[in-house]
The first five atom37 places (N, CA, C, CB, O) and aatype in JSON, in Angstrom:
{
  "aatype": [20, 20, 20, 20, 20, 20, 20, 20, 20, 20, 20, 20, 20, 20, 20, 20, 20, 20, 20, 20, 20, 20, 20, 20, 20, 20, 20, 20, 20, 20, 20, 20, 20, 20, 20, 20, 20, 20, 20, 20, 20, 20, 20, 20, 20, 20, 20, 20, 20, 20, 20, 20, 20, 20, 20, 20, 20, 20, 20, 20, 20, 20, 20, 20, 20, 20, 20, 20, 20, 20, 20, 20, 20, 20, 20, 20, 20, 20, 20, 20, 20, 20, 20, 20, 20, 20],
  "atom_mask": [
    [1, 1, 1, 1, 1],
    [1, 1, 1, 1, 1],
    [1, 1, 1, 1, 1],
    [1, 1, 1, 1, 1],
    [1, 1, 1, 1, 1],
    [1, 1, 1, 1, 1],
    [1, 1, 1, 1, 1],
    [1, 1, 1, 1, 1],
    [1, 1, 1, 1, 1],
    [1, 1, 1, 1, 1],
    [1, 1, 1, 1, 1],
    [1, 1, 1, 1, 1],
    [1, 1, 1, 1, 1],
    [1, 1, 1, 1, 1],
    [1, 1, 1, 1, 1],
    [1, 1, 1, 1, 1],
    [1, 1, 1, 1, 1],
    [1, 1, 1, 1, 1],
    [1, 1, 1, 1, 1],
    [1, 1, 1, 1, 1],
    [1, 1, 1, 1, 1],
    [1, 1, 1, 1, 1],
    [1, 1, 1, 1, 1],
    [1, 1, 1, 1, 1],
    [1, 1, 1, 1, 1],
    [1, 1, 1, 1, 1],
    [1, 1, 1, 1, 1],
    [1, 1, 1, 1, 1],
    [1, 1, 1, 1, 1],
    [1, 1, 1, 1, 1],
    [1, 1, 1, 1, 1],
    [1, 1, 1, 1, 1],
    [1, 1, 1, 1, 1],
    [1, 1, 1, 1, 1],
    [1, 1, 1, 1, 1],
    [1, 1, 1, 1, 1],
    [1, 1, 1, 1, 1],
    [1, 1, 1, 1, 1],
    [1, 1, 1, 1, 1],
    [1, 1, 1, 1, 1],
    [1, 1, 1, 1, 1],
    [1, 1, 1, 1, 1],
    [1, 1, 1, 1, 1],
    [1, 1, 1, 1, 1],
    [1, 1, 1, 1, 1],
    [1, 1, 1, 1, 1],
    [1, 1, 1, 1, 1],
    [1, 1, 1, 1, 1],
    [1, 1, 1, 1, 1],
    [1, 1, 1, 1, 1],
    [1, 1, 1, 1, 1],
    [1, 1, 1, 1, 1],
    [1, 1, 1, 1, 1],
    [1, 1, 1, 1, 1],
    [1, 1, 1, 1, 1],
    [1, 1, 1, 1, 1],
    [1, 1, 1, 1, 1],
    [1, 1, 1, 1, 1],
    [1, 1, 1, 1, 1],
    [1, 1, 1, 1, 1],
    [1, 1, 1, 1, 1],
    [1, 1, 1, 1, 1],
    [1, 1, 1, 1, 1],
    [1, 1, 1, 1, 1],
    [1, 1, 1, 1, 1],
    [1, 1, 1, 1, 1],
    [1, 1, 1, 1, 1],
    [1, 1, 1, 1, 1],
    [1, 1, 1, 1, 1],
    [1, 1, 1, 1, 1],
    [1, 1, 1, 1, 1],
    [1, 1, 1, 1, 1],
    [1, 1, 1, 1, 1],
    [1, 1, 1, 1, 1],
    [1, 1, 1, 1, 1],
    [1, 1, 1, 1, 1],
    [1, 1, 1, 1, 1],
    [1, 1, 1, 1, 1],
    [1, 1, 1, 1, 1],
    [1, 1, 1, 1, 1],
    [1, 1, 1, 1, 1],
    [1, 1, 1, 1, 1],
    [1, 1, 1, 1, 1],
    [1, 1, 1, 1, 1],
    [1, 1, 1, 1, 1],
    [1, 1, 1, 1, 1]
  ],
  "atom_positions": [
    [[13.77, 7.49, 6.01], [14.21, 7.63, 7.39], [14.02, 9.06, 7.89], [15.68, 7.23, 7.52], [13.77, 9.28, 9.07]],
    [[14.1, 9.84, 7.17], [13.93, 11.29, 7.44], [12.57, 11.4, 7.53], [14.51, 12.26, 6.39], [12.52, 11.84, 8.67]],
    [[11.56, 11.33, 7.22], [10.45, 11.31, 7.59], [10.07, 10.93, 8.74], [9.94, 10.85, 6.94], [9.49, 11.69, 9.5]],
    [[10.36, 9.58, 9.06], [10.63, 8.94, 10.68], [11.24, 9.6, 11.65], [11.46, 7.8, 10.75], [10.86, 9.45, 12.81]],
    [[12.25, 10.41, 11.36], [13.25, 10.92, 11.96], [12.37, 12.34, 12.79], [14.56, 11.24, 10.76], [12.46, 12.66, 13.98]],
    [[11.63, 12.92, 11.86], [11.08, 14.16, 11.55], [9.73, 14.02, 12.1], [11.12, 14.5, 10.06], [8.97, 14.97, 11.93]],
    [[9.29, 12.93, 12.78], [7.79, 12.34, 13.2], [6.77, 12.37, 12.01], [7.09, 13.28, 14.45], [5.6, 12.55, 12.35]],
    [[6.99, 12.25, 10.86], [6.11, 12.12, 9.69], [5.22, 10.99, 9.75], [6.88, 12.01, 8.47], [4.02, 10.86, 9.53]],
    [[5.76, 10.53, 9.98], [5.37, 8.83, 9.73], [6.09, 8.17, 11.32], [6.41, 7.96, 7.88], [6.96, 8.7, 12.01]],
    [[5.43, 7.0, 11.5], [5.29, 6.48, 13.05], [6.85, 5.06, 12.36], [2.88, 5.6, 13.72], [7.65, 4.95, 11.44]],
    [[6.32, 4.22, 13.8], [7.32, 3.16, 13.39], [6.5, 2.08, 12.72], [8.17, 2.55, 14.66], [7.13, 1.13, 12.25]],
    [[5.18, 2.1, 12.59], [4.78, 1.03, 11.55], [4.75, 1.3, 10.44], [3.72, 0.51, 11.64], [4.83, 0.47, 9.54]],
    [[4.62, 2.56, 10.29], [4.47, 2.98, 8.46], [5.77, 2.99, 8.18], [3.74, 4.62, 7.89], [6.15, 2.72, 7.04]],
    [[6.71, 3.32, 9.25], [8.24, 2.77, 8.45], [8.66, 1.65, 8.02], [9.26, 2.87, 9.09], [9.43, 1.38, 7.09]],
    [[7.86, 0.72, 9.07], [8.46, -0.72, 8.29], [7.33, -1.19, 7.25], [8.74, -2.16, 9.51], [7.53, -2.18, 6.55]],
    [[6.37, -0.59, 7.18], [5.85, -0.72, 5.78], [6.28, -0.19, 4.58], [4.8, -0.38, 5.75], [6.12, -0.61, 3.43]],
    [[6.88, 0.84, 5.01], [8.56, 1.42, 3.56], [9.22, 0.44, 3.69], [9.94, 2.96, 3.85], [9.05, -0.33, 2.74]],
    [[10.14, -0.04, 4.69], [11.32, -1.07, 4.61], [10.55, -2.48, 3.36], [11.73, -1.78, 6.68], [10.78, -2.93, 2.24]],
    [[9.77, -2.64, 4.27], [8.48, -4.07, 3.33], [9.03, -3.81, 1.58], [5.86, -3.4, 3.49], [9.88, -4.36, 0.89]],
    [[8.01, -2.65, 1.33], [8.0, -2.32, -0.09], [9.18, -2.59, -0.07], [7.59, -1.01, -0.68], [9.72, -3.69, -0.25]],
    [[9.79, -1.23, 0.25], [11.35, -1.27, -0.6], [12.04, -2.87, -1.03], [12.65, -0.47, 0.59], [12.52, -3.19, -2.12]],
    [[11.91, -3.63, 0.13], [12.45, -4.73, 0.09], [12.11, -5.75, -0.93], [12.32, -5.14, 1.16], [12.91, -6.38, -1.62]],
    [[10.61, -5.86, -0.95], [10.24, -6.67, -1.94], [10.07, -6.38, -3.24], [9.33, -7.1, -1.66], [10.03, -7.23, -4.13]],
    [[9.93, -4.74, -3.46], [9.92, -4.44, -4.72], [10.73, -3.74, -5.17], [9.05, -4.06, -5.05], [10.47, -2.92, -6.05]],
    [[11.79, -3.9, -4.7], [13.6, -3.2, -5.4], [14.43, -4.03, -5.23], [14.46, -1.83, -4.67], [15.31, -4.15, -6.08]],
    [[14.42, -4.97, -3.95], [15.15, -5.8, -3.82], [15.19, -7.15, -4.72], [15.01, -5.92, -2.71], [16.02, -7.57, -5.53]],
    [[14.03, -7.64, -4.27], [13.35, -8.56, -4.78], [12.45, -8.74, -6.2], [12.72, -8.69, -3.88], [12.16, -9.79, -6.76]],
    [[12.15, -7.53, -6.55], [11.83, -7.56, -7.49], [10.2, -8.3, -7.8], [12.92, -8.0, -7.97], [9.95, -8.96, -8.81]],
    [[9.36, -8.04, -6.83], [8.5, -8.75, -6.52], [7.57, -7.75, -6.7], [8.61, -9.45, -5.36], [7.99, -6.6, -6.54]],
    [[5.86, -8.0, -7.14], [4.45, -7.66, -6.86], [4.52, -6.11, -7.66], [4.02, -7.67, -4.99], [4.22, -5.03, -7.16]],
    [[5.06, -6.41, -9.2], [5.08, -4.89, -10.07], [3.32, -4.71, -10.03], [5.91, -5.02, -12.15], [3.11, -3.51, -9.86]],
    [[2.56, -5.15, -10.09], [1.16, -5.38, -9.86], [1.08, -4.17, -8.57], [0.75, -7.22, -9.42], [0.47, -3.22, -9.07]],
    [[1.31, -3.95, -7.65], [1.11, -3.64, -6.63], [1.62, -2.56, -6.96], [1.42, -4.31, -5.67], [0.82, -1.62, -6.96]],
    [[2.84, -2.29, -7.28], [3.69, -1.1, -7.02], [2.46, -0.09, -8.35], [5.91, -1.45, -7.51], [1.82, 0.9, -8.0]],
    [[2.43, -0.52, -9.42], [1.29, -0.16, -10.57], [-0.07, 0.45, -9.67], [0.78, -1.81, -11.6], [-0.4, 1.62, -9.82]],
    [[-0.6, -0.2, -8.99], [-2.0, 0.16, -8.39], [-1.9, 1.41, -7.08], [-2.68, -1.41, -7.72], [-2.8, 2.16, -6.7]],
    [[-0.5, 1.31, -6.6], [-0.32, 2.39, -5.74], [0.39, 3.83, -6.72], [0.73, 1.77, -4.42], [0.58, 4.98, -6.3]],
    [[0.63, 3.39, -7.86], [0.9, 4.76, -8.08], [-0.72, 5.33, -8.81], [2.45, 4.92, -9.21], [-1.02, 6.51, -8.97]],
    [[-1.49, 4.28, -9.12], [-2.46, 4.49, -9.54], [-3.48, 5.37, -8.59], [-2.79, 3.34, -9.93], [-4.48, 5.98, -8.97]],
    [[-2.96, 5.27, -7.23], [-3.84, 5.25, -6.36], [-3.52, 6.31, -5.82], [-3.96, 4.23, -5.61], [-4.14, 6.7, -4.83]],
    [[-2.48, 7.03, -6.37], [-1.94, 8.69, -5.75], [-2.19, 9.32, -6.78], [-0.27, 9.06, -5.29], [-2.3, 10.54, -6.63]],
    [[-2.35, 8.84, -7.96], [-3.28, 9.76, -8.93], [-4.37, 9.48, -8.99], [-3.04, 9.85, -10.17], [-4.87, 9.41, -10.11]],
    [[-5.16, 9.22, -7.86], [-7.0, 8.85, -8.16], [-7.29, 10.31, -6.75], [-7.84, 6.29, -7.47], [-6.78, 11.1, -5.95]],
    [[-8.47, 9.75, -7.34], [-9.66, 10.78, -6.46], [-10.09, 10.11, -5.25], [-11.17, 11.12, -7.33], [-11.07, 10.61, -4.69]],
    [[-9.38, 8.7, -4.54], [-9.92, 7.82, -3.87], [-9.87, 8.79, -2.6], [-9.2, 6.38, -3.89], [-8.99, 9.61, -2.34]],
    [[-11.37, 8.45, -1.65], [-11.24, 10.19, -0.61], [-9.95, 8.91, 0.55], [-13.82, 11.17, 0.75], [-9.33, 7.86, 0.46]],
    [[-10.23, 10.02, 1.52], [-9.29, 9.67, 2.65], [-9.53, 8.49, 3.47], [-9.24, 10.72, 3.55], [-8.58, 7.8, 3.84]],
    [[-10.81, 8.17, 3.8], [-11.35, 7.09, 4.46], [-10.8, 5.28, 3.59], [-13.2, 7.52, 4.39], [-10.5, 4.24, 4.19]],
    [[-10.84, 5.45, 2.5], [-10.61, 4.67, 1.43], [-9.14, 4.39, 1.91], [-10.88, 5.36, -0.06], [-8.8, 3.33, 2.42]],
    [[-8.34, 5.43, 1.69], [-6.97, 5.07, 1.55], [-6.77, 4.86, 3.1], [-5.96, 6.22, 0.74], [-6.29, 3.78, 3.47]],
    [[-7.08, 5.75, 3.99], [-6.93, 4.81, 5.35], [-6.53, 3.14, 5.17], [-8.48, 4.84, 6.14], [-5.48, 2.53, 5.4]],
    [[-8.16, 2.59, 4.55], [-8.37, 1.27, 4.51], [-7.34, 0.71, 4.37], [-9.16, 0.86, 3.71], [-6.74, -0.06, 5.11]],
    [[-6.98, 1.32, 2.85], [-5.52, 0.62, 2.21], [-4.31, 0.49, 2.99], [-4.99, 1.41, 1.03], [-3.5, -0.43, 3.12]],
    [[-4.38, 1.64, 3.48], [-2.7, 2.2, 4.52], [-2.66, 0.8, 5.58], [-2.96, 4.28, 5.93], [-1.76, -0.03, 5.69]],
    [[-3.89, 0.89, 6.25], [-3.94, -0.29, 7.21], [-3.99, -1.53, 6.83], [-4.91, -0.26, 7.97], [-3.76, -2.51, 7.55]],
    [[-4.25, -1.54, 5.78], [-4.3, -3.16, 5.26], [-3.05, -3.5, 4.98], [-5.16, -3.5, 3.93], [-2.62, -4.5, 5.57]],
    [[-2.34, -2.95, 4.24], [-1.18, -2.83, 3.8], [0.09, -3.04, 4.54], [-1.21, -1.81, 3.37], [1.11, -3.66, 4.22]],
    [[-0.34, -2.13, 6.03], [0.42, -2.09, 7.18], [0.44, -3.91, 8.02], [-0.4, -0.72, 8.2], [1.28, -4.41, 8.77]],
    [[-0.56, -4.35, 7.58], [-0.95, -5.79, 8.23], [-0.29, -6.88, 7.27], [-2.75, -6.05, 8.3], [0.31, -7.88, 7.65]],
    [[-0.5, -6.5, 6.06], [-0.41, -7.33, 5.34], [1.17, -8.34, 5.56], [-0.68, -6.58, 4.11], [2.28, -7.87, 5.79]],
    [[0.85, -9.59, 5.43], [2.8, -10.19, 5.62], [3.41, -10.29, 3.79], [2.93, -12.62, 6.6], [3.0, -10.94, 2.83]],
    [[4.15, -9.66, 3.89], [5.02, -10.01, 2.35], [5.93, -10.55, 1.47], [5.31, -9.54, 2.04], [6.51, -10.41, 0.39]],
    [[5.71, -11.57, 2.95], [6.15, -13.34, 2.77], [5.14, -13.64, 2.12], [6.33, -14.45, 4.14], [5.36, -14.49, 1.26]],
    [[4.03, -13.26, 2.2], [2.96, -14.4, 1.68], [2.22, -13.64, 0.24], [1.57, -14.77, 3.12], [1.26, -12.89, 0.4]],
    [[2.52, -13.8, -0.52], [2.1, -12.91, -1.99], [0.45, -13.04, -2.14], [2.93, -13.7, -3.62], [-0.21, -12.08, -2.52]],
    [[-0.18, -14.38, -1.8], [-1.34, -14.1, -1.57], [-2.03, -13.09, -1.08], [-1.56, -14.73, -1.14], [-3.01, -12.65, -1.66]],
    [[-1.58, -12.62, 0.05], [-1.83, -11.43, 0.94], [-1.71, -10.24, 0.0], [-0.76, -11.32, 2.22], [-2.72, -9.57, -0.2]],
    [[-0.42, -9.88, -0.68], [-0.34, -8.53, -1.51], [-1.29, -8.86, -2.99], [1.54, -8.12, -1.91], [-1.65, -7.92, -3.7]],
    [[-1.54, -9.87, -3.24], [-2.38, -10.19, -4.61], [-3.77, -9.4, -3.99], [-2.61, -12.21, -5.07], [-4.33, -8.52, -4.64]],
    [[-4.29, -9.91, -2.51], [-5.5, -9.35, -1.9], [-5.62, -8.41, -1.61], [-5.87, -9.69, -1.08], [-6.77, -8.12, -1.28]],
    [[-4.41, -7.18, -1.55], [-4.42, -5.7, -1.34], [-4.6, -5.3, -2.46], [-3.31, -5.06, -0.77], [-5.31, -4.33, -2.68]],
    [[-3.86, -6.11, -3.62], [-3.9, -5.25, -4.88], [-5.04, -5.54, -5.15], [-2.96, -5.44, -6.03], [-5.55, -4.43, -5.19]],
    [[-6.12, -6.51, -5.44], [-7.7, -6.86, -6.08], [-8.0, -5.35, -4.87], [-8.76, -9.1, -5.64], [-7.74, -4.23, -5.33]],
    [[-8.48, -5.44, -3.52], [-8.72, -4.25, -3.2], [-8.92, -2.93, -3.72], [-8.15, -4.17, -2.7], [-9.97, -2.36, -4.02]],
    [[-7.26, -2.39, -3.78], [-6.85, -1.25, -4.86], [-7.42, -0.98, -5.88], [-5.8, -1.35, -5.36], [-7.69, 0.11, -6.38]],
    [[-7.61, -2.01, -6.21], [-8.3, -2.26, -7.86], [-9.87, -1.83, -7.25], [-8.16, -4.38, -8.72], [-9.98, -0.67, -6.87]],
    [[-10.47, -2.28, -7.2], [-11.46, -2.33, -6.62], [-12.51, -0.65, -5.78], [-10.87, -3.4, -5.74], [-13.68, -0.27, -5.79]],
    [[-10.91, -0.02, -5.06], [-11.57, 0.73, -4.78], [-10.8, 2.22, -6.19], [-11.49, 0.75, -2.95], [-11.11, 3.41, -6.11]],
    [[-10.21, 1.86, -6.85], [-9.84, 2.8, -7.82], [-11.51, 2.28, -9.05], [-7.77, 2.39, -8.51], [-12.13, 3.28, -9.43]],
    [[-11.93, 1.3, -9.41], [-12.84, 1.13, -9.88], [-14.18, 1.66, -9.73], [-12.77, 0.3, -9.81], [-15.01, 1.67, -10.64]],
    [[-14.37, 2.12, -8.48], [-15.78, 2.61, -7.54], [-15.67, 4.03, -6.93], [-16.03, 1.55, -6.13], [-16.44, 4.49, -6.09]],
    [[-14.45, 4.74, -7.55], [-13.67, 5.94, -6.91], [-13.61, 5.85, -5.87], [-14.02, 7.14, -7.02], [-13.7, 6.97, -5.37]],
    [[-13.5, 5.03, -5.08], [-13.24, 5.07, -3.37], [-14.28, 4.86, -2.33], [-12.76, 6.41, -2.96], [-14.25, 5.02, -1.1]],
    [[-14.88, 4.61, -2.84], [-16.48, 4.36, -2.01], [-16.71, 2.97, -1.83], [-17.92, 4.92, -2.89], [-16.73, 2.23, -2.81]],
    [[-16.85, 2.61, -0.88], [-16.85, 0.95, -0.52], [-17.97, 0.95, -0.25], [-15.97, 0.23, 0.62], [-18.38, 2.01, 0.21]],
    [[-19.1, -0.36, -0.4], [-19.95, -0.94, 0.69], [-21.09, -0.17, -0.19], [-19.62, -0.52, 2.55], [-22.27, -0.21, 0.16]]
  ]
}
């Protein structure tokens, strides 16, 4: 919230914290995911890359686990290729 508070982060990347938090502390859901994003703050993936992710992520619904299974193959994907798509 302090980040929000502080203009760090907007109001969609906040409720993409609320999301996480929710599904993966609360719920206990998508350790897969939470694994590939810490993976993904210790990679070399450049900025354009993680954009991708940020926005996908930001879209993604987390009602639907299909959806976060398809961010994480992503993740995977672009931690595999160091960040270079296409």
């Amino acid at each position: 919230m302090s980040w929000f508070n502080k203009n760090k982060i907007n109001a969609e990347e906040m409720e993409l914290l609320l999301n996480l938090l929710e599904e993966i502390m609360t719920n206990k859901r998508f350790p897969q995911l939470t694994q590939r994003l810490r993976e993904w703050r210790d990679s070399d993936i450049d900025q354009g890359a993680g954009e991708i992710i940020i926005a996908t992520l930001m879209a993604a619904d987390f009602k639907k686990p299909e959806e976060i299974e398809g961010v994480t193959a992503m993740i995977d994907d672009f931690l595999a290729d160091g960040g270079k798509r296409g």
